[in-house]
C-alpha positions in Angstrom: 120.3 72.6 93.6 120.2 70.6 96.9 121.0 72.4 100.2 121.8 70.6 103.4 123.2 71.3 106.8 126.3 70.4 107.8 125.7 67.5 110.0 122.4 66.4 108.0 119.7 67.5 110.2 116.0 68.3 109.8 116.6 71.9 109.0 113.1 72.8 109.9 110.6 70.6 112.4 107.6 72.4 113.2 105.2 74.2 111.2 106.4 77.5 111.8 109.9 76.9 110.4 108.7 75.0 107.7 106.4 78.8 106.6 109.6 80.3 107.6 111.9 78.3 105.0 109.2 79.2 102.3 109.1 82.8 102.8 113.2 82.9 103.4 113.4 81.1 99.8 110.8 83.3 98.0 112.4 86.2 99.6 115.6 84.9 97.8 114.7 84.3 94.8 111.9 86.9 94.1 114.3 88.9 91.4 114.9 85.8 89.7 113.8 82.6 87.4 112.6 80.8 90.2 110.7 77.5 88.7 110.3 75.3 92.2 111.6 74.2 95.6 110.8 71.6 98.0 111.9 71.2 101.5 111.1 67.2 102.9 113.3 67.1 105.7 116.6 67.5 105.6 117.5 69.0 102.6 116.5 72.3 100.4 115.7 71.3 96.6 115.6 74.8 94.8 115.2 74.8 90.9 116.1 78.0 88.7 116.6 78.6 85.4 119.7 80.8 86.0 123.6 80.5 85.3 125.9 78.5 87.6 126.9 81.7 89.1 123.4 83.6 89.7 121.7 80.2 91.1 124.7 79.4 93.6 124.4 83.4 95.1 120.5 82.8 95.3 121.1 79.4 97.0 123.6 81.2 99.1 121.1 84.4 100.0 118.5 81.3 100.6 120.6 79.2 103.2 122.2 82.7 105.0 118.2 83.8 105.2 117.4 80.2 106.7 120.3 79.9 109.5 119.0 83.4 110.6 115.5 83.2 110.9 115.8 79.8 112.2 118.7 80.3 114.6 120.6 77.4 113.0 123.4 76.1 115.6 125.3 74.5 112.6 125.9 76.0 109.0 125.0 74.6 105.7 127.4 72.1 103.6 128.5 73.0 100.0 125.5 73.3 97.8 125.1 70.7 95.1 124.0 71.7 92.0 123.6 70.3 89.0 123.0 72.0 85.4 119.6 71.2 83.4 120.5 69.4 80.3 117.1 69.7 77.7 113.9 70.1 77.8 113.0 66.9 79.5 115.2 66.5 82.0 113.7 70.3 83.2 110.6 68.7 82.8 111.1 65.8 84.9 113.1 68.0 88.1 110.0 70.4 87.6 108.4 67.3 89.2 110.9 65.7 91.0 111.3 68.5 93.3 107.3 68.7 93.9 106.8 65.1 94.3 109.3 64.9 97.6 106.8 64.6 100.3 105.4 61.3 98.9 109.1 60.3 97.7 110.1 60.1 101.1 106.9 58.7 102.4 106.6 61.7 104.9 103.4 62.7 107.0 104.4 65.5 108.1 103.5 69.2 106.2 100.4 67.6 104.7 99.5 71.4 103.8 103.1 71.6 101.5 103.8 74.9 102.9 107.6 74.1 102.6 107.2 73.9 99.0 106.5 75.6 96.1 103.1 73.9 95.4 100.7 76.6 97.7 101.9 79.6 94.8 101.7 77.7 92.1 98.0 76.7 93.0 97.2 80.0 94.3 96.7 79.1 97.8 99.6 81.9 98.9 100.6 85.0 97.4 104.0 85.4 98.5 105.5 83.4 95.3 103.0 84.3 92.5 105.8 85.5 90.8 107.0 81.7 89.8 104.0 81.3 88.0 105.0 83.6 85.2 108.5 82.0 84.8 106.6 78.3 84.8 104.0 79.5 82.1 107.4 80.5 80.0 109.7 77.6 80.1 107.4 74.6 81.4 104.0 75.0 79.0 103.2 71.6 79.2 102.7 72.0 83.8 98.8 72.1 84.1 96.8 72.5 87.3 95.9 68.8 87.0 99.9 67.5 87.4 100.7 70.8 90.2 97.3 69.1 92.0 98.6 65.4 91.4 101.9 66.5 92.8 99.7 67.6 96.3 97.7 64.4 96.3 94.7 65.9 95.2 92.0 65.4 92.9 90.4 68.7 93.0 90.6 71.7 94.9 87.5 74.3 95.3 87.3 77.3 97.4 85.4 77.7 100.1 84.2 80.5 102.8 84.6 78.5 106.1 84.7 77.1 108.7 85.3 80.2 111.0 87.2 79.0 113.5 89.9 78.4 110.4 89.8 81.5 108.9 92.9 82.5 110.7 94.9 79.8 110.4 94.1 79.9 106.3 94.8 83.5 105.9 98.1 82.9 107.3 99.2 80.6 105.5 98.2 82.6 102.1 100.3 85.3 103.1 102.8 83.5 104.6 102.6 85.2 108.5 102.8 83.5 111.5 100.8 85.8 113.3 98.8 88.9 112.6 100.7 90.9 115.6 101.8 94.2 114.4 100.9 97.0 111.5 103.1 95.7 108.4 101.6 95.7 105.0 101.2 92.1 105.1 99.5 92.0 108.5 96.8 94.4 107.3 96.1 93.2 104.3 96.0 89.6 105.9 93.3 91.5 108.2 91.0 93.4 105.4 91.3 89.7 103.1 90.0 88.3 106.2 87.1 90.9 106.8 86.2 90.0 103.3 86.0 86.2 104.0 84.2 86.5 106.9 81.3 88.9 105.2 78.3 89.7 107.1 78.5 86.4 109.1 80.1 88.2 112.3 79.3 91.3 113.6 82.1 93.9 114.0 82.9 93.2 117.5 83.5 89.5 117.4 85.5 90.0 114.0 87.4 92.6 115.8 88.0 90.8 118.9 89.4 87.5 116.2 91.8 89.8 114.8 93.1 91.2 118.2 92.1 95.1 116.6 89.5 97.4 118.3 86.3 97.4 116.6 86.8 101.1 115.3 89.7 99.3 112.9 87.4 97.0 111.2 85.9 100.1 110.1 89.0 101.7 108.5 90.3 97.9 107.1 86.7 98.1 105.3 87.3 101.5 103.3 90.1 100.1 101.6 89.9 97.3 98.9 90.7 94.1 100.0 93.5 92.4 98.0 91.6 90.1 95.4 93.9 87.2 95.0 94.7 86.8 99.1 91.1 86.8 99.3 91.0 83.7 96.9 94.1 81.9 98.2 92.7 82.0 101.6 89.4 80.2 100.3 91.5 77.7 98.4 93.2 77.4 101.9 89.7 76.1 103.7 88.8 74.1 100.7 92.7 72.5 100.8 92.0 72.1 104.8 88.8 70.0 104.3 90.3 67.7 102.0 93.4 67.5 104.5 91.9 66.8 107.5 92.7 63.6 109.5 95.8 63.7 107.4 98.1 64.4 109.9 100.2 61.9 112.0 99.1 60.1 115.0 100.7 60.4 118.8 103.0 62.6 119.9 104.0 63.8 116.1 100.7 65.6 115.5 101.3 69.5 114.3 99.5 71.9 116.6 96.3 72.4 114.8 96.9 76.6 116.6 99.6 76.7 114.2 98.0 77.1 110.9 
């Protein structure tokens, strides 16, 4: 399926509403065969292997969850879908859909956030789920074609540095801040604790998480959630290898962003 607005514009231009679009789409589609989705610029590529019926409600729960976190001024056009034929041609959209940052020669979202690629490489939790369903009906996706779809080589994890920390754990949990006392914000918190190790004492760790130092203490008694932990060191490792990759002049993405 294709989403796009009503008078064609970039649904989401900064960083922040690119994360937003992700989590509004995984949000969606959480209770169903969600295989990938891709959002370049101006329009929402969504793949599911669902009936007609079940994959235009998702796309409609998707673009009603968009124009509301985003404050939208204009609505979205008719959805276009189109059905899956075989084998191959699933295949082929698997990759289609992943590829659309290169396709249209964009610099912008070097990270991918506004796609599907982050939880199918573990670099964000949010949309683990779509592994399962791509393990099932695409065997032949590897982590060599998900990583050629990024751009990338390779991809290791690493432990710094510091001053990114912050910026990586959001993006593997898929916050834009760490404000507040959801589940997501403290577990984005203890997963950072864990990162960070003995390399900070508790006051400077405290003071980068906006908590009183007596929190860091009761964040510590509880476990820290293993695979935010990892996706947040694929996120450093995926930040080295991105760096300098962002536009030049006035288009550069505020690095405070995440």
């Amino acid at each position: 399926m294709m989403s796009r607005l009503a008078d064609g514009r970039v649904i989401a231009p900064t960083p922040e509403a690119r994360r937003m679009v992700a989590c509004a789409v995984l949000e969606a589609a959480h209770d169903h065969s969600m295989l990938s989705f891709n959002l370049p610029d101006t329009h929402l590529h969504t793949a599911l292997a669902e009936d007609e019926a079940t994959s235009n409600e998702v796309a409609r729960r998707i673009e009603g969850s968009i124009t509301k976190r985003l404050n939208l001024p204009v609505g979205f056009a008719r959805v276009h879908a189109k059905p899956i034929l075989d084998q191959d041609h699933l295949q082929n959209t698997f990759g289609y859909i992943l590829r659309q940052r290169a396709r249209h020669r964009l610099a912008w979202d070097p990270l991918c956030e506004a796609s599907a690629l982050p939880d199918l490489l573990g670099l964000r939790v949010v949309g683990r789920f779509m592994a399962t369903h791509v393990r099932r009906l695409l065997p032949r996706v590897d982590r060599a074609l998900l990583l050629e779809c990024f751009g990338l080589e390779e991809l290791e994890p690493m432990d710094g540095p510091l001053e990114l920390i912050v910026p990586a754990a959001l993006s593997a949990a898929g916050l834009l801040h760490l404000r507040g006392r959801s589940r997501a914000v403290r577990a984005a918190r203890r997963a950072i604790i864990e990162v960070i190790g003995a390399r900070l004492p508790s006051t400077q760790v405290a003071r980068l998480l906006g908590v009183h130092r007596h929190s860091i203490a009761r964040l510590r008694a509880h476990p820290a959630h293993a695979a935010l932990v990892d996706a947040i060191r694929l996120q450093l490792g995926l930040r080295r290898l991105k760096r300098g990759e962002e536009p030049a002049g006035p288009f550069v993405d505020d690095p405070s962003h995440g």
